[in-house]
Each structure stands twice: as structure tokens, then as C-alpha cells.
Residue, then its C-alpha position, 0 to 999 in steps of 0.5 A: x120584835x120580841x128582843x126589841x120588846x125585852x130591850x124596851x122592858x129592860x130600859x124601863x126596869x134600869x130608868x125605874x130603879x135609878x129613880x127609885x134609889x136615886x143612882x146611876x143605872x148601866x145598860x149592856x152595850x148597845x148596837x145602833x138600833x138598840x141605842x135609836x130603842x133607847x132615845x125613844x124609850x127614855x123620852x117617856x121618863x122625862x125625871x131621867x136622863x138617859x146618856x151613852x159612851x163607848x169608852x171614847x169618842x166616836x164608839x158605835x157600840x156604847x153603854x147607856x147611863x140612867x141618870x136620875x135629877x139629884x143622884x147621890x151617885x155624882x155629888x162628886x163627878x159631874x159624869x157617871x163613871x162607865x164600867x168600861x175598860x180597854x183591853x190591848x191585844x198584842x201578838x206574843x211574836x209580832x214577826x210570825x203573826x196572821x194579819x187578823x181581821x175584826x171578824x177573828x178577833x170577835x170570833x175568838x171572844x165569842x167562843x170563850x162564851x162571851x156575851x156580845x152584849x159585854x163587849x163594845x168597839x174592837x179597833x184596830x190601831x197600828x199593831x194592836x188590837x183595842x177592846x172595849x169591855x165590861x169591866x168585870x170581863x177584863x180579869x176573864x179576857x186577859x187570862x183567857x184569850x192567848x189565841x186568835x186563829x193561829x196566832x198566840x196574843x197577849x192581853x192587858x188593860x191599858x189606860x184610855x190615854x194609850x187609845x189614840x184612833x184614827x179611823x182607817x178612811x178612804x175619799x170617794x167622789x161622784x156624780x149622785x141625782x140628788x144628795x137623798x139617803x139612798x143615792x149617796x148610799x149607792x155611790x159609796x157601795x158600789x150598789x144599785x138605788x133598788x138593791x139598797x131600798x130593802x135595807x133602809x125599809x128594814x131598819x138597818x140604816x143610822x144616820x148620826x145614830x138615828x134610825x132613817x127608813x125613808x130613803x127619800x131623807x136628804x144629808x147634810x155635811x158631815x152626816x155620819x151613815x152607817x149601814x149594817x152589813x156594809x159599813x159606813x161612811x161620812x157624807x163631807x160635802x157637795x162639790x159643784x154639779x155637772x152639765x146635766x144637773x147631776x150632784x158631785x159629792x165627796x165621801x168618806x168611807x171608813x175601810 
């Protein structure tokens, strides 16, 4: 609760000084349940417009942009400018590397004492590893970061254009009493409804990027979950019920 506390006075702080000089303000990156802190902080500033971006479409973890009614900030934009970058992590000898993992990759930015906050979505396209950053880390992570476990890497910033993701998904269908959130959580997990009941009653389930602690909540097609520790999947659509009433619902579960 404390770090929710000193994320609701920081938003209040941004919301106020973009006001007050009439710019655009940046938050860090925020994870999904600092950006559902966010959409409930912001409505109590209705004078300000609070949006988010991660460096492309579909980014979980993204940068809010305070944005007050008249900035003089976009007489000539008709979107704030993000400082983010992109950063391409390639390895030095493609034919010796380690298969890495997101977990080495952050890791190795995390032991050059990077503050998390800093850093958005690391995606993995191809061969190459894309970071989304703080602009003012790129020079610090480009000079810096030559290893991850035991493979040597190269960095550069690369021009958004060279970013093309496409999510690595796999389709899972079964059979689900009801499309409520807890069952189709169960089916896309491999879990028990009881063992996931903890999770969403602790805040740790987004649909859409919106908190839901009730596992009564019903999807609809192409509802997007994510699940802190397990991942998250896209909810596609009913397919027809069984003889005994039951569900068959399809999923996509990004891997």
C-alpha cells in the first residue's frame, strides 16, 4: 500500500505541474496495476488528460503522458512526444549464442542498476532482442550491456519502423462451466478454479488493462487477460456447448 500511496502522490505531482505550466508531463513506465492506479487517479483532474504508450501498440508496460486543455507543448503535434527509444540487442557472434530468455535479458539490465521503472516491454522478434527504454538511458545501455550470461551482445537504437511484433500465440480449446473470469483462467493455465481465486482476490488479474477482483466477471470476445506470474492470453470466442451444457471456448495464450 505504501508504493501504491507514493504512486497516487507522484501522479497527483505530474497532473499538477502540467497544469500549472501548461506542458506535458512523463511518468516512468508503469506495469498494469500502476497504469489501473492511474485511470482512477487521473479522473479526480478532469482539466488534464492522462494517456499512455509503450513505444508501439500493444505494449503492457507504458509511460503516461499528462496532458493539460491548451499545452503549448502540442501547437505543433497532435500527440505528445514519449522519450522512449527502442534498443536492438543483437548477439556479437550469432552461431555461439545462448538461446537467452526475458528473464536473462532483464536480469542483465537490472545488474547495471537500472531502475526497472526505466525500462518498458523486452520482446523478442526473430533473432533480436527489442528494448523499449527511457531515452535518456539508450547512451548507458548501448555502451554498457556487451554480456547477457555468457553471450556477448551488441546494442544500438534502432528507428521504431524496424520493430515489427508479432506475438509468439498458441490456440487452446476446451470445454469451461461458464465463460466467468476464473474458469477460462483455469483452462488457459492448466490450474484449479480454487488455486486461482488468490490471484484475482489479490489484484493480480487485468483485463483489458483494467483491475478485476471478482472472479464472477464474464468475458467477451477478444478480451485481453493478463495474469501476473503466468502470463496472459486472448479470450477469442465461444464455439458451440457440449451435451451437458458445458462452454467450448477458444483462447490464445501468448508463450
Amino acid at each position: 500500500m505504501e508504493k501504491d500511496d507514493l504512486l497516487v502522490k507522484r501522479i497527483r505531482e505530474l497532473a499538477a505541474l502540467a497544469d500549472r505550466r501548461s506542458c506535458v508531463t512523463f511518468s516512468d513506465f508503469l506495469n498494469l496495476n500502476e497504469q489501473n492506479i492511474l485511470h482512477q487517479t487521473i479522473q479526480k483532474f478532469p482539466w488534464i488528460k492522462g494517456e499512455t504508450f509503450g513505444g508501439y501498440e500493444g505494449a503492457e508496460r507504458q509511460i503516461a503522458a499528462f496532458v493539460p486543455d491548451a499545452p503549448a507543448y502540442l501547437t505543433d503535434r497532435s500527440e505528445p512526444e514519449y522519450p522512449i527509444v527502442c534498443v536492438r540487442i543483437d548477439p556479437v557472434n550469432a552461431r555461439f549464442a545462448e538461446s537467452l530468455t526475458h528473464r536473462d535479458v532483464l536480469g542483465a539490465l537490472l545488474n547495471l542498476g537500472i531502475d526497472r521503472a526505466k525500462t518498458g516491454d523486452i520482446a523478442l522478434c526473430e533473432e533480436s532482442w527489442y528494448l523499449f527504454c527511457h531515452s535518456t538511458l539508450a547512451p548507458l545501455i548501448c555502451d554498457e550491456l556487451t554480456r547477457i550470461r555468457h553471450t556477448s551482445v551488441k546494442c544500438a537504437v534502432c528507428s521504431p519502423s524496424e520493430f515489427t511484433y508479432v506475438p509468439r500465440t498458441e490456440t487452446v480449446r476446451g470445454s469451461v462451466a461458464s465463460v466467468r473470469l476464473d474458469s477460462v483462467i483455469a483452462l488457459a493455465f492448466h490450474a484449479s478454479r480454487n488455486s486461482l481465486l488468490a490471484l484475482i482476490e489479490e489484484g493480480k488479474v487485468f483485463v483489458n488493462g483494467k483491475l478485476i477482483t471478482t472472479n464472477a466477471y464474464t468475458l467477451k470476445e477478444e478480451d485481453i487477460v493478463s495474469v501476473r506470474g503466468l502470463g496472459r492470453f486472448r479470450y477469442r470466442k465461444t464455439v458451440g456447448q457440449t451435451k451437458k451444457g458445458r462452454c467450448m471456448v477458444e483462447i490464445e495464450r501468448y508463450v
